[in-house]
C-alpha positions as CSV (number, residue, x, y, z in Angstrom):
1,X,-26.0,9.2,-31.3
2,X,-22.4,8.6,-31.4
3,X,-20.9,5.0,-31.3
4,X,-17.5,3.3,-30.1
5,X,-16.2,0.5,-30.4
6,X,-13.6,-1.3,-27.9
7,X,-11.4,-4.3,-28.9
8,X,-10.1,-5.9,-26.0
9,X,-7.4,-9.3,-27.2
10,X,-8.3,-11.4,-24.7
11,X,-5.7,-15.0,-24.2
12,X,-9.3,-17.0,-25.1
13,X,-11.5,-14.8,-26.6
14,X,-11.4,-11.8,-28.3
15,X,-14.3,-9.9,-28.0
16,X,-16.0,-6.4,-29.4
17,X,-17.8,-4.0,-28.0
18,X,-20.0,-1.3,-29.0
19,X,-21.0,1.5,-26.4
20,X,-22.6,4.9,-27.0
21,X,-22.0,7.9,-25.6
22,X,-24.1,7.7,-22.4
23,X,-22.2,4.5,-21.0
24,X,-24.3,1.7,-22.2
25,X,-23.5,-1.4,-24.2
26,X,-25.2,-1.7,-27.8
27,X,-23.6,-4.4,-29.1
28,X,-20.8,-7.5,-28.2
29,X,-18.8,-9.5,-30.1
30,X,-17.1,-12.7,-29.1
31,X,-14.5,-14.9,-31.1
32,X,-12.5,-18.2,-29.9
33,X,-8.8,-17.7,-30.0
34,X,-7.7,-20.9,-31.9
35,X,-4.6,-21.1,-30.5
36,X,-1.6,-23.3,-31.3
37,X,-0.2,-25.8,-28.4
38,X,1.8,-28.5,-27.5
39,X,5.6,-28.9,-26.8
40,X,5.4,-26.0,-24.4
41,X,4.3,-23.9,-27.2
42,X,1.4,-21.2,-27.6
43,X,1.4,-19.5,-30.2
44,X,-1.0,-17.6,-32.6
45,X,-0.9,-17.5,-36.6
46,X,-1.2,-14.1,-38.0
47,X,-4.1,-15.1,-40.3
48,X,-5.9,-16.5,-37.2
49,X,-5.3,-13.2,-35.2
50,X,-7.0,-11.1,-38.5
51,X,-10.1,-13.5,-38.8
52,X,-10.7,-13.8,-35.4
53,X,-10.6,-10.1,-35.0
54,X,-13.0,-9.7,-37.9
55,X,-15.5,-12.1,-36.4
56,X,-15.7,-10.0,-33.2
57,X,-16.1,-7.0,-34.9
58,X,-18.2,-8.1,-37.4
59,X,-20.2,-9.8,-34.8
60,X,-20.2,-6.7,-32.7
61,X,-21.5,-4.4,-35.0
62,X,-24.4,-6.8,-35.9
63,X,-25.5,-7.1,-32.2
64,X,-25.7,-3.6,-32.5
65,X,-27.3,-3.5,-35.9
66,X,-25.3,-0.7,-37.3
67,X,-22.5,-0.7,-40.1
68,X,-18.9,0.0,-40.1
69,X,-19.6,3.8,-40.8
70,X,-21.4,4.4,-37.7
71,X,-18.1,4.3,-35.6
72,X,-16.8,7.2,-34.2
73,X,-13.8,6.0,-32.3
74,X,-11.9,3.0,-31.6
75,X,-9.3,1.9,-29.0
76,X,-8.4,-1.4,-28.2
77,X,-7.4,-3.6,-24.7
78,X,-4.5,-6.1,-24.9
79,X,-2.7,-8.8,-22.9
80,X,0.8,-8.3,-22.6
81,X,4.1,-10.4,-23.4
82,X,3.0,-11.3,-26.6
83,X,4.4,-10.4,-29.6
84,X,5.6,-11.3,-33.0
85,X,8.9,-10.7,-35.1
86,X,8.8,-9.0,-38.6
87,X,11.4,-8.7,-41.1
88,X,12.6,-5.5,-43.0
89,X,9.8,-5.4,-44.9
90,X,7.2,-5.8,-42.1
91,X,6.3,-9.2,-42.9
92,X,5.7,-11.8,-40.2
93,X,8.8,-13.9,-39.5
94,X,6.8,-15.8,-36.6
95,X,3.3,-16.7,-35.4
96,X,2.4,-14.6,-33.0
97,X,3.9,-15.8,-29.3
98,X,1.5,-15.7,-26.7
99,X,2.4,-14.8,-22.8
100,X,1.6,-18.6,-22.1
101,X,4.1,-20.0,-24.0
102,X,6.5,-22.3,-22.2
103,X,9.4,-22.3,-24.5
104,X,11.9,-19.8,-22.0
105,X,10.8,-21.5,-19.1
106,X,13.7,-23.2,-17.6
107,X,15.2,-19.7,-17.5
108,X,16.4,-16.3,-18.9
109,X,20.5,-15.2,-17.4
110,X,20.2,-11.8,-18.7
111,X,16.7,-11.4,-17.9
112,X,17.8,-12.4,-14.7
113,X,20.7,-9.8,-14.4
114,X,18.5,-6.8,-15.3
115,X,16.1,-7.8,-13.0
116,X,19.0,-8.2,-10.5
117,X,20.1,-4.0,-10.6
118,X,19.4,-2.0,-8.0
119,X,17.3,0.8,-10.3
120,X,15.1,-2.3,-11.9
121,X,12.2,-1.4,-9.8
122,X,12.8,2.4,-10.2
123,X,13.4,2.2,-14.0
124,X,10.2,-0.2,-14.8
125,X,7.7,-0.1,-12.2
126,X,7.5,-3.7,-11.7
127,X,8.0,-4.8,-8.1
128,X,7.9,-8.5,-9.6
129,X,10.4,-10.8,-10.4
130,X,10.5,-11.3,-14.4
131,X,10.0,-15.0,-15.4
132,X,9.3,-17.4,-18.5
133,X,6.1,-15.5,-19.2
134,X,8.2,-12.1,-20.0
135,X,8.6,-11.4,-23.8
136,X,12.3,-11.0,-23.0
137,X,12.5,-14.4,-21.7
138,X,11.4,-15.8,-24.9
139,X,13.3,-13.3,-27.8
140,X,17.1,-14.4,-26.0
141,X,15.2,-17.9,-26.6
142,X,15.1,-17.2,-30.4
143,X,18.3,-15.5,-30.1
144,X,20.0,-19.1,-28.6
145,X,17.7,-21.5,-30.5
146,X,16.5,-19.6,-34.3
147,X,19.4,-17.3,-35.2
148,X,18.5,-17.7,-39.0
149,X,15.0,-16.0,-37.4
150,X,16.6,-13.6,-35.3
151,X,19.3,-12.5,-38.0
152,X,16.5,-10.9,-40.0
153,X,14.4,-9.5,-37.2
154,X,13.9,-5.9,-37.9
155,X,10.3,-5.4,-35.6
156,X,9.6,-6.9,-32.4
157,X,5.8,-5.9,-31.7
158,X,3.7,-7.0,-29.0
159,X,0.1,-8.0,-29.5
160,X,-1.5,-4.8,-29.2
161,X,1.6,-2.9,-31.3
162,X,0.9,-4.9,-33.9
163,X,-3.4,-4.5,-34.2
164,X,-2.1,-0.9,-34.4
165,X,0.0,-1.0,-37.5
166,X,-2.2,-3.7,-38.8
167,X,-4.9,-1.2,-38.7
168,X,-3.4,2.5,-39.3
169,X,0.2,1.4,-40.7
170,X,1.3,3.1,-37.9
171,X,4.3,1.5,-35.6
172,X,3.4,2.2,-32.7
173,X,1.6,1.1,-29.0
174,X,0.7,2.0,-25.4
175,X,3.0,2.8,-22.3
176,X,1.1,0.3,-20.1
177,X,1.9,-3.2,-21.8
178,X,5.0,-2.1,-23.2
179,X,5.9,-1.7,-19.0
180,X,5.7,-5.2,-18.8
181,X,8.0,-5.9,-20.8
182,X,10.6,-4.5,-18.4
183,X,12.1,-2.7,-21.5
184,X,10.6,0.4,-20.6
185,X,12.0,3.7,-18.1
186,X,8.6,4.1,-16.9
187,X,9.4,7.7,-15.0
188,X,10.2,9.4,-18.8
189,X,8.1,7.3,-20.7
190,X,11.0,6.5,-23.2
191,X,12.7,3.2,-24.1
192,X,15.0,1.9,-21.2
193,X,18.6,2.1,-23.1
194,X,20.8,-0.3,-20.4
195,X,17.6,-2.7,-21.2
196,X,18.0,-2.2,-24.5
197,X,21.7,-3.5,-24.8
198,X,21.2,-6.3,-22.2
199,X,18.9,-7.8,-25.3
200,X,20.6,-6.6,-28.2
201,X,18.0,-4.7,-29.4
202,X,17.9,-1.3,-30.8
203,X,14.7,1.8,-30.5
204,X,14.3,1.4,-33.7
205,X,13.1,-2.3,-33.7
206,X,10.6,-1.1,-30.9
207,X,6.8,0.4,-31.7
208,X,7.0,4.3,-29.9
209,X,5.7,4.3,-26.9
210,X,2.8,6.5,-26.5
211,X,0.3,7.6,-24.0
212,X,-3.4,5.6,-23.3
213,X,-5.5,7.9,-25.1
214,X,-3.4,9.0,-27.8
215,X,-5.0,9.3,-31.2
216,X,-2.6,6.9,-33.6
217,X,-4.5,7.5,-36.7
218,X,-7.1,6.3,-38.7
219,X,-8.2,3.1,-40.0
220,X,-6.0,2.5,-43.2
221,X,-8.0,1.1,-46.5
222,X,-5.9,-2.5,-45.7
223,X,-6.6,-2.3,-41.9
224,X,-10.5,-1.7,-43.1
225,X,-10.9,-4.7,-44.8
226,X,-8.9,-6.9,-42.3
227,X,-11.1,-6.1,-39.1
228,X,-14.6,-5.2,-41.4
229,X,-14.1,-1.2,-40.3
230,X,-14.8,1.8,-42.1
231,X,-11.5,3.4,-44.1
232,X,-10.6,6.9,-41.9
233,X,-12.3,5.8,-38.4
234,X,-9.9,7.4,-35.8
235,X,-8.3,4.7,-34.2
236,X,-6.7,5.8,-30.5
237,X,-4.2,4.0,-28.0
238,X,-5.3,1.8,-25.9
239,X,-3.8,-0.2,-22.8
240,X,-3.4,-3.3,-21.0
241,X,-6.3,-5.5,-20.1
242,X,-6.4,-4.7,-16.2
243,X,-6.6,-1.0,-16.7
244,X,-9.4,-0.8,-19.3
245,X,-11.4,-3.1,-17.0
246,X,-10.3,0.2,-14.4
247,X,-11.1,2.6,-16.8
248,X,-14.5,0.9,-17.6
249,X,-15.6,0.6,-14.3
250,X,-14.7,4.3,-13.6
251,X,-11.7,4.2,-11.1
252,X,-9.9,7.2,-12.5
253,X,-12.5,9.3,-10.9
254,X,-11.0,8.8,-7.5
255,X,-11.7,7.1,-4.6
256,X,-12.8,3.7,-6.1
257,X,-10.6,0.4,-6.8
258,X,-11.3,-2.8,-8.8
259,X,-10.9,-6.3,-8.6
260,X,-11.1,-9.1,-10.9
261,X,-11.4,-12.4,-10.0
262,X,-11.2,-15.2,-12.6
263,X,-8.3,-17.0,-13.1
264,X,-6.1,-14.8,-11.6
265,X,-7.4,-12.2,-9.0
266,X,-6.3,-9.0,-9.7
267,X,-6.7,-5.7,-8.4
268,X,-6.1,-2.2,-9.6
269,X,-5.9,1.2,-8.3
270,X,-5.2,4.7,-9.5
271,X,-2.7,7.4,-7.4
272,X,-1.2,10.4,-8.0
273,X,2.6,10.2,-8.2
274,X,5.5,7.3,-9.3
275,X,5.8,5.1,-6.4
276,X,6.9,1.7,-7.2
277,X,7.1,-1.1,-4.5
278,X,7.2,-4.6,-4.0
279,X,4.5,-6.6,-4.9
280,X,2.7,-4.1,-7.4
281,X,3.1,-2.9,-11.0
282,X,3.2,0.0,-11.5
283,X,2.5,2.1,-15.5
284,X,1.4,5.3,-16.4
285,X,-1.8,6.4,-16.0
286,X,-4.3,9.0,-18.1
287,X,-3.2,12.6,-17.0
288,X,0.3,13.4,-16.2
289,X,1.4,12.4,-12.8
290,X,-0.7,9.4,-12.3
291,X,-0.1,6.1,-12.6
292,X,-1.9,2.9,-12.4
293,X,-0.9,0.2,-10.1
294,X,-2.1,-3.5,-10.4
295,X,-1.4,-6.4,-7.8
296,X,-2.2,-10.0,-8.4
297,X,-2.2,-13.6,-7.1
298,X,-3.2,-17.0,-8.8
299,X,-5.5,-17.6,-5.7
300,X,-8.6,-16.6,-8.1
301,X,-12.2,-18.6,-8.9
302,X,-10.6,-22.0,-10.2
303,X,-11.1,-23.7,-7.2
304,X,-14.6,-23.3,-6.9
305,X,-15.4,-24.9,-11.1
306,X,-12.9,-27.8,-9.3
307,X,-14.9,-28.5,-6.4
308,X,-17.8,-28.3,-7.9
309,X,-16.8,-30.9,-10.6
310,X,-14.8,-33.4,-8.9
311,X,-16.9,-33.4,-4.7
312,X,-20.3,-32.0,-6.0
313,X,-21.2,-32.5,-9.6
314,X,-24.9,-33.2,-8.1
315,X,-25.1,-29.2,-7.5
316,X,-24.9,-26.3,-9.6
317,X,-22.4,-24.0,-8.5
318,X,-25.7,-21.5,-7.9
319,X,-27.0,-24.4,-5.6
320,X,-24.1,-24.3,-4.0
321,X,-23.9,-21.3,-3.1
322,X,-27.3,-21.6,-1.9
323,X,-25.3,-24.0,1.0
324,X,-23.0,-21.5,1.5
325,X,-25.3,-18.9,2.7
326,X,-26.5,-21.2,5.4
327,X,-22.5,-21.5,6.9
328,X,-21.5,-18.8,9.2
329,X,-18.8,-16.6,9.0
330,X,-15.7,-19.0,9.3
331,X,-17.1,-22.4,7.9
332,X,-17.1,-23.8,11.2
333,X,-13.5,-23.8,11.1
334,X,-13.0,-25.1,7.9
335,X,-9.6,-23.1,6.0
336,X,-8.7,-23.2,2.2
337,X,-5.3,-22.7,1.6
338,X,-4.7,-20.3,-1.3
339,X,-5.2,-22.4,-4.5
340,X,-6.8,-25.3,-2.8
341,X,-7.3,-26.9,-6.3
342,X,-3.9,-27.2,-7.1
343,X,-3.5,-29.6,-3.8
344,X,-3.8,-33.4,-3.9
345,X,-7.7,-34.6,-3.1
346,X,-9.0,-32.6,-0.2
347,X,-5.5,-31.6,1.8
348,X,-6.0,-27.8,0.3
349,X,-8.5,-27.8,3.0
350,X,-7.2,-27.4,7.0
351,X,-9.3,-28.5,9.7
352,X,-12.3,-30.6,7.7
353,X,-14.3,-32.3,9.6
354,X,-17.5,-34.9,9.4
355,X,-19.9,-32.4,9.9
356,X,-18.5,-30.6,6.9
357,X,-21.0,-29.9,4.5
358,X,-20.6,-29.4,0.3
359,X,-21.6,-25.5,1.6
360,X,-18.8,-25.1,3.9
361,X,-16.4,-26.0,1.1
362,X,-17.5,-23.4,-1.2
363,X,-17.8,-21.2,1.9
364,X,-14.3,-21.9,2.9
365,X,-12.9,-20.9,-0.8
366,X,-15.1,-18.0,-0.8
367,X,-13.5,-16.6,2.4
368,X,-10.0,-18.0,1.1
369,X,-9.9,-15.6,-2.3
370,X,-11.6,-12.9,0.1
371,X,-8.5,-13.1,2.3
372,X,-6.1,-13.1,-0.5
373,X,-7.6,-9.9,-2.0
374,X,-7.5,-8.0,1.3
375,X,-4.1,-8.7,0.9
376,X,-3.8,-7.1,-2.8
377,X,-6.2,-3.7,-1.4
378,X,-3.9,-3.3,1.5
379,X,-1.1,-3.6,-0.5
380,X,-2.3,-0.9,-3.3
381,X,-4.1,1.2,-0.6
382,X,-3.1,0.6,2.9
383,X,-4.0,4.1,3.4
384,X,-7.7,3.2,3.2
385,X,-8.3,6.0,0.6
386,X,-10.3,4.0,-2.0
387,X,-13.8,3.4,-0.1
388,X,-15.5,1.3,-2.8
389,X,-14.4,-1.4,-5.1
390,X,-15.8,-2.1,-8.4
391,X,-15.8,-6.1,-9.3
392,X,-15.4,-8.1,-12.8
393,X,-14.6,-11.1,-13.8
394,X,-17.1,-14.7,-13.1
395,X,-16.5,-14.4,-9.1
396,X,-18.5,-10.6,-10.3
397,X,-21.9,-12.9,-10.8
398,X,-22.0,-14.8,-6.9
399,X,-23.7,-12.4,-4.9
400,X,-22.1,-14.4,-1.7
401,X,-19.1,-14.4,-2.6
402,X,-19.3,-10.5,-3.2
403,X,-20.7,-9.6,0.6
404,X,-17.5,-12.0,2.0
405,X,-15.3,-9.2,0.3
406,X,-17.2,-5.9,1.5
407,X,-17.4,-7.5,4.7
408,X,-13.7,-8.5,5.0
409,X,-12.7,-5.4,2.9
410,X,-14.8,-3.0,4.9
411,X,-15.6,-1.4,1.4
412,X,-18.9,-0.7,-0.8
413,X,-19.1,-2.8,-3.5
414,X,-20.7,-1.5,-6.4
415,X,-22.1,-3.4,-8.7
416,X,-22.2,-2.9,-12.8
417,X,-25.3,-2.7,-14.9
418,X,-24.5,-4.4,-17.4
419,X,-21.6,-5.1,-20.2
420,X,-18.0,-6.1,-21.1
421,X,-16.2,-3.9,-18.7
422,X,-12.4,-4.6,-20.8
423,X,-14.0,-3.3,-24.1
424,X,-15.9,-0.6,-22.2
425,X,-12.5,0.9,-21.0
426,X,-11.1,0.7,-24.2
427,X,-14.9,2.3,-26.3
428,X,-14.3,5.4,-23.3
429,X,-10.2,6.2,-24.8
430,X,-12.0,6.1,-28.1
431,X,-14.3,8.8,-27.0
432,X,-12.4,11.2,-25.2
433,X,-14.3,10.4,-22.1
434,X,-11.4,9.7,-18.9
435,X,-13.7,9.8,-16.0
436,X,-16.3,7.5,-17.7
437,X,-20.3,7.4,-17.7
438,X,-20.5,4.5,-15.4
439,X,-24.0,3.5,-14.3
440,X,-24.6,0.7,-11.4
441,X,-27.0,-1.3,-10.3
442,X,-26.6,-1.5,-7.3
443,X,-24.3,-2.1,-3.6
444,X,-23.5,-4.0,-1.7
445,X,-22.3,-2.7,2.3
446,X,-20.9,-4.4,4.4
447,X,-22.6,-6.2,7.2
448,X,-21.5,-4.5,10.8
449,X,-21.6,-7.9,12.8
450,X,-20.0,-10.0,10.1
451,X,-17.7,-7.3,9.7
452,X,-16.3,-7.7,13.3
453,X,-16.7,-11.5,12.9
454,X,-14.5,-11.2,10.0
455,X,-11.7,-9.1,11.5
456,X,-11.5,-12.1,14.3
457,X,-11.2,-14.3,11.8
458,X,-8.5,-12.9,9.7
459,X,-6.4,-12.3,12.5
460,X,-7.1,-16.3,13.2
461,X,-6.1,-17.6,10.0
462,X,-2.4,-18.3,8.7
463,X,-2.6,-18.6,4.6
């Protein structure tokens, strides 16, 4: 039976994954990202990047009791804004600079002036407003701050540019986190040129952009030994993390979106035709003439670990929830605001009460992210095309928590079996197989009264 394997570089982890050709998981991999901080700074040394990589794979591979050889493809899914400089001879100048890094924070001018032209939008897809986070930010801060650094820059690579050459010798990446950069003319598929010269930089410093999917190459003898693979495994493009969650959980077949909610809540959908807007980012998709689009908010599953530790650390956050199913729709009146965590004490919370239980708190946040992502589906498919939503992410575990949204959403949510759904997208470009072999467990519809409670409600609420 054939065997994949999918990378995905997580900001914390990065994991492995090993699928086979029917859709199922056979082995995982998971390795701390032992990252660099302080002073702002987050950064990644290149020899940490190669040994953490070879512990997830190595790891992966041994869940799965099978060697190296038994690979058949491999692609990878990254993070984006992260990168690293290298000098003429391709050796690192830097650590690797990760998207968290708050060196460029108090602000980029000519980031801020090609985000300021009228064809930004139309020439990136990104219908958000570039800040400190943005790889660009952060190379005009080594331009300003480490010219001896910058002088000999010859490569900028991201992340996920840089697994690739480290593994096939090939410089080259994906379409989808190079869009984020705000470097790319996502129509064409080609290197932005005005962008270009805004940063001083030339194509040829740049990995080519090519298409998710793409074969690069095959594992080089080097690239073997760095990540424990086998010498000549065909290595393919990947993209970036959002999308090969997408791809794993099978919305390229139509009709279907997906959600995340952990730290951030994102969501993702797949349409034919380029259609930037506000609010959304939009990349290239798989076939020609689709494109993914992703929207996202910070209003994600923080609050509920917060609560939990600092008003209930009696409970379990599955007893809980437990609570929460006892609350009726609206939690007696009780709002969160969005991020109700990030408020001082209790004043994220509108309306508490005496009578307020630990239940109607978690409740409340529930309904809270719930409200938020209606906002994100509307936003990607106001059209009410996509019937069913596929979740990831820890808010993907809280069965509760899942009927708020199908109720609010007025979608089927259907639920995965089993497996790492980032390294499943990425084991799927490996093996040639688009539309996916995604199997569920289960759904979950949504609730007729509650659905007509909820609609009240929403219209109620100001957040």
């Amino acid at each position: 039976m054939s065997r994949f394997l999918g990378i995905d570089l997580g900001t914390s982890y990065f994991k492995a994954g090993v699928w086979d050709g029917a859709g199922q998981q056979c082995g995982l991999g998971r390795a701390f990202v032992p990252k660099n901080t302080g002073e702002g700074l987050c950064e990644l040394q290149v020899e940490d990047f190669w040994s953490t990589l070879l512990t997830a794979v190595t790891g992966a591979l041994a869940d799965a009791g099978i060697p190296a050889s038994a690979i058949d493809g491999i692609s990878y899914s990254s993070q984006a804004n992260s990168f690293i400089l290298l000098d003429g001879a391709m050796e690192p100048l830097t650590p690797l600079v990760l998207w968290p890094d708050g060196r460029a924070a108090i602000g980029c001018d000519p980031l801020g002036r090609l985000a300021s032209r009228s064809d930004f939008m139309e020439k990136t897809g990104l219908g958000i407003v570039p800040d400190g986070e943005f790889m660009l930010a952060k190379l005009d801060w080594f331009r300003a701050n480490k010219p001896e650094i910058w002088g000999r820059t010859a490569s900028v690579m991201t992340i996920s540019d840089y697994l690739v050459y480290g593994l096939t010798g090939r410089k080259a990446g994906d379409m989808t986190t190079a869009s984020l950069t705000a470097l790319l003319d996502v129509s064409k598929g080609s290197w932005w040129k005005e962008a270009l010269e805004a940063f001083g930089l030339r194509e040829d410093m740049l990995s080519e952009p090519l298409a998710t999917g793409t074969l690069a190459g095959q594992v080089s003898p080097d690239g073997a030994v760095k990540a424990g693979l086998e010498p000549g495994t065909p290595f393919f493009i990947g993209c970036l993390d959002h999308y090969a969650v997408a791809i794993g959980a099978g919305i390229t077949a139509g009709g279907r979106i997906s959600e995340s909610t952990g730290t951030v809540l994102a969501c993702v959908g797949y349409r034919e035709g380029y259609a930037p807007r506000n609010g959304v980012i939009t990349a290239r998709g798989l076939e020609s003439g689709r494109f993914f689009q992703l929207a996202f908010n910070g209003n994600g599953a923080t609050a509920v670990e917060w609560y939990q530790k600092h008003y209930a650390p009696q409970l379990t956050i599955q007893q809980l929830e437990e609570l929460a199913c006892k609350v009726p729709v609206g939690s007696d009146g009780l709002v969160a605001m969005p991020r109700s965590d990030s408020y001082p004490g209790l004043e994220g919370f509108r309306n508490v009460q005496n009578g307020h239980t630990p239940g109607h708190f978690l409740r409340a946040i529930f309904e809270s992210t719930a409200a938020t992502l209606k906002s994100l589906v509307d936003l990607l498919d106001g059209e009410g095309v996509a019937t069913e939503v596929i979740p990831s992410g820890g808010g993907a575990r809280n069965r509760l928590w899942l009927q708020i949204k199908a109720d609010l959403l007025q979608r089927d949510y259907l639920i995965q079996s089993s497996g790492e759904l980032a390294t499943k997208g990425a084991a799927m470009l490996s093996a040639g197989n688009l539309s996916g072999k995604v199997v569920f467990a289960g759904t979950i519809h949504p609730q007729k009264e509650e659905v007509e409670q909820y609609k009240q409600w929403y219209k109620s609420i100001s957040i």
